[in-house]
C-alpha atoms as a printed R data frame, in Angstrom:
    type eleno elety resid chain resno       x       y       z
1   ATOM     1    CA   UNK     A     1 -20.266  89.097 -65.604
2   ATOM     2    CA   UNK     A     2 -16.696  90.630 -66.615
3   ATOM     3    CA   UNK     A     3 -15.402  89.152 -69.908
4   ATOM     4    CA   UNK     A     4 -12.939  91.067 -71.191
5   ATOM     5    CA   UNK     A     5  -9.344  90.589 -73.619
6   ATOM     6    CA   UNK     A     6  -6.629  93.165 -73.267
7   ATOM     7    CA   UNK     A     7  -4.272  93.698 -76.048
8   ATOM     8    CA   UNK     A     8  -2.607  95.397 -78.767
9   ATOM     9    CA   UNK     A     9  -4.151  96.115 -82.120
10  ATOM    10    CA   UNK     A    10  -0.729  96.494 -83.974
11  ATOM    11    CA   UNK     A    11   0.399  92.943 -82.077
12  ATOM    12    CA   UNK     A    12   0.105  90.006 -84.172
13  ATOM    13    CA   UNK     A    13   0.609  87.297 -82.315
14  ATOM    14    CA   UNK     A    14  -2.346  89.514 -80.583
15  ATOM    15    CA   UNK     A    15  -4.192  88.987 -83.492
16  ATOM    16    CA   UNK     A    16  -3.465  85.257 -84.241
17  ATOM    17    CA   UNK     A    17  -4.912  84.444 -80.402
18  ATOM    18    CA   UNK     A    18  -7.540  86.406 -80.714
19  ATOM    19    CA   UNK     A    19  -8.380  84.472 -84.068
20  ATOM    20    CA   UNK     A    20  -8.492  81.191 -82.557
21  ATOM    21    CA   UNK     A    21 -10.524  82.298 -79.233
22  ATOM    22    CA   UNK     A    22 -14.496  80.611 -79.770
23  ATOM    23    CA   UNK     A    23 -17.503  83.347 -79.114
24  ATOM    24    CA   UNK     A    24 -15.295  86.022 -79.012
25  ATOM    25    CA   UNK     A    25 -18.222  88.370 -79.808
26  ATOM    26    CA   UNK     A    26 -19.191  87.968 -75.947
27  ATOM    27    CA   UNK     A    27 -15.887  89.274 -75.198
28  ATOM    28    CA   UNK     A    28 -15.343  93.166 -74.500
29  ATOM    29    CA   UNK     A    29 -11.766  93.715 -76.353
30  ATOM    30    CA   UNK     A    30  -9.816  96.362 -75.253
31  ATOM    31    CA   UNK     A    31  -6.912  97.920 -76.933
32  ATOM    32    CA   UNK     A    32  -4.288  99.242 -74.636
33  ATOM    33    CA   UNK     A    33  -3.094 101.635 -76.968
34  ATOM    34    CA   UNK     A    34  -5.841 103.960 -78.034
35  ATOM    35    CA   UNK     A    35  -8.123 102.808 -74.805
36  ATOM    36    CA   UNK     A    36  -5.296 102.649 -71.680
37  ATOM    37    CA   UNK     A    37  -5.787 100.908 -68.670
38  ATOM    38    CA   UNK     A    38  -6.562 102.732 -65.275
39  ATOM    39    CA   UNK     A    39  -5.119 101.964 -62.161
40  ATOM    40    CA   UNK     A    40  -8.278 100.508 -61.025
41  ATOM    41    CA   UNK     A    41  -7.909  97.944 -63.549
42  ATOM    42    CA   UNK     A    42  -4.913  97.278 -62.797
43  ATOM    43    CA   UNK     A    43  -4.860  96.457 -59.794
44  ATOM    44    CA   UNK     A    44  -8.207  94.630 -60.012
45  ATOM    45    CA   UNK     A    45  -6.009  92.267 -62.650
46  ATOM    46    CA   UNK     A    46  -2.752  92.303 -59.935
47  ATOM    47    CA   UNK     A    47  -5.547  90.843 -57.205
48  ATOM    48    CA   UNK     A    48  -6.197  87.802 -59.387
49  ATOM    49    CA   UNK     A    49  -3.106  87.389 -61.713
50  ATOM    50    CA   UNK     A    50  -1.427  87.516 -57.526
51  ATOM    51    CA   UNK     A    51   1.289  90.240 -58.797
52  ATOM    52    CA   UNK     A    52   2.163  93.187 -60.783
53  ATOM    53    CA   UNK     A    53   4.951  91.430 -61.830
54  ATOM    54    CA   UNK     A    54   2.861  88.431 -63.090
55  ATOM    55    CA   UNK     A    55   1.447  91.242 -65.533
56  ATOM    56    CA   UNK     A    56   4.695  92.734 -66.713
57  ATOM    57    CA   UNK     A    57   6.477  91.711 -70.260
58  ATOM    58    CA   UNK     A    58  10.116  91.699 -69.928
59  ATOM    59    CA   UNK     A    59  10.419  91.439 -73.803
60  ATOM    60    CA   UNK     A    60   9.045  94.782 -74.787
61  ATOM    61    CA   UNK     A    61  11.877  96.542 -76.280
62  ATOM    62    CA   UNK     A    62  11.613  99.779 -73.373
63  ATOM    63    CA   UNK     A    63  12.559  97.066 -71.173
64  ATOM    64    CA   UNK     A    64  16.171  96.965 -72.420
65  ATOM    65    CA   UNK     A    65  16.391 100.188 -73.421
66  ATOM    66    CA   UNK     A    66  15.217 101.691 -70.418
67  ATOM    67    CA   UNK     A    67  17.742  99.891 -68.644
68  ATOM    68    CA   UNK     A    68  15.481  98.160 -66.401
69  ATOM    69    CA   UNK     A    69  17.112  94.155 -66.968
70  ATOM    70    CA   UNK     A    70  19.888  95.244 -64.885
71  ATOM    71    CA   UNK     A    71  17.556  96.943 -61.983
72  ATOM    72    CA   UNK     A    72  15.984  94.960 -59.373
73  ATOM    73    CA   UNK     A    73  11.761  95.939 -59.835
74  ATOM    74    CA   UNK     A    74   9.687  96.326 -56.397
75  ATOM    75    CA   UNK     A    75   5.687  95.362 -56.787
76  ATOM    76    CA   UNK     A    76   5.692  99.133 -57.399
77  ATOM    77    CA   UNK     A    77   7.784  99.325 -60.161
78  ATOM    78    CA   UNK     A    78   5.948  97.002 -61.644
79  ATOM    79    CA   UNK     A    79   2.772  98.603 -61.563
80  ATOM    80    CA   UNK     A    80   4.317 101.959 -61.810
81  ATOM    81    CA   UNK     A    81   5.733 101.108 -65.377
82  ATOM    82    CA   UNK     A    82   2.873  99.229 -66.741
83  ATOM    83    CA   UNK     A    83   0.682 102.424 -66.278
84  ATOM    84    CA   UNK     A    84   3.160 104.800 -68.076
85  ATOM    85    CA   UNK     A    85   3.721 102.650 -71.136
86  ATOM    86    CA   UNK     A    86   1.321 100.065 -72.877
87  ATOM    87    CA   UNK     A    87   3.748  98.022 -73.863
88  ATOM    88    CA   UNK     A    88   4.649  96.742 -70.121
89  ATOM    89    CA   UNK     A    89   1.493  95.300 -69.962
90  ATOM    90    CA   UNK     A    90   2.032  90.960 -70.847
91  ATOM    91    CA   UNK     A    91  -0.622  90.286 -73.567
92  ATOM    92    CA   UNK     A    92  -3.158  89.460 -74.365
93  ATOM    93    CA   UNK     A    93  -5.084  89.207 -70.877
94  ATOM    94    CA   UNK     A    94  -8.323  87.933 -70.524
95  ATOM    95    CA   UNK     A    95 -10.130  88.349 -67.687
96  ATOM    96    CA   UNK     A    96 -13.540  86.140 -67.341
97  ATOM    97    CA   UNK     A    97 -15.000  87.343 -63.647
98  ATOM    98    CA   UNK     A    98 -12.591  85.641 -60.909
99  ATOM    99    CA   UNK     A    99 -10.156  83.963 -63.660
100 ATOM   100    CA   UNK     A   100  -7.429  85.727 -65.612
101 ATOM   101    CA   UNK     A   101  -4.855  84.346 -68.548
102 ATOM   102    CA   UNK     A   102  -2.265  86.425 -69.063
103 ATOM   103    CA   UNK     A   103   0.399  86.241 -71.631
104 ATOM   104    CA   UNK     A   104   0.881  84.244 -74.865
105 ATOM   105    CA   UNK     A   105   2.731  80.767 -73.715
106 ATOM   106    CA   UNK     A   106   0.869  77.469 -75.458
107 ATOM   107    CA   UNK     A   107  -0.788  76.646 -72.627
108 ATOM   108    CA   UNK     A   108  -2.320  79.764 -71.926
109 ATOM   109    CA   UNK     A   109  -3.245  79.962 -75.409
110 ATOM   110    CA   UNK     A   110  -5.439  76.827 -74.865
111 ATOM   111    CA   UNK     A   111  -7.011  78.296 -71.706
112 ATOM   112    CA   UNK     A   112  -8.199  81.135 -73.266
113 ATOM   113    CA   UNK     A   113  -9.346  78.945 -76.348
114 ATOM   114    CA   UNK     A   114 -11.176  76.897 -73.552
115 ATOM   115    CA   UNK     A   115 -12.418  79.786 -72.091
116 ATOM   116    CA   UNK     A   116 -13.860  80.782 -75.386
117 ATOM   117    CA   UNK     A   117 -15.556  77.690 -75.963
118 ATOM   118    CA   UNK     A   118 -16.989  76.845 -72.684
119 ATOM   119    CA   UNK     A   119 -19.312  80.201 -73.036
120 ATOM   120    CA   UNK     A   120 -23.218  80.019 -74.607
């Protein structure tokens, strides 16, 4: 059974979520800064979250300065970018076996909260 949260130890609104997710001992946490994410993973997350693009954070700050809100991203790009630089990756994600939440919105905040509590 895969339970696992991706995110960023230096993130706090990482931090607060991860503070208000139940049984979060039977999660596996992984932070994407010391502990990267393979392209396996990757694309194991694009195959449920439906799209690289699903997993990609327009508000970290390589996003601007890169240049890339004026390009238009392929699927490729996408996944290209995440995999060269952590912070492309949308946090936290949390992947319990055939169900992913990705991101930080209120209502995935609750999912993962339900998530959380619905485990023994």
């Amino acid at each position: 059974m895969a339970r696992i949260i991706y995110h960023l130890g230096t993130c706090t609104t990482c931090q607060a979520i991860l503070k208000t997710i139940p049984n979060l001992k039977k999660f596996s946490l992984r932070e994407i800064k010391s502990d990267p994410i393979t392209a396996q993973e990757l694309d194991a997350m694009k195959k449920l979250a439906g799209s690289y693009e699903a997993l990609f954070s327009r508000v970290a700050l390589k996003y601007r300065s890169l240049g890339l809100k004026d390009k238009q991203l392929t699927e490729k790009d996408y996944r290209r970018y995440i995999l060269q630089e952590y912070t492309f990756l949308k946090r936290p994600v949390m992947v319990i076996d055939d169900r992913i939440h990705i991101g930080n919105a209120p209502k995935v905040r609750a999912a993962m909260a339900a998530e959380g509590k619905a485990l023994k």
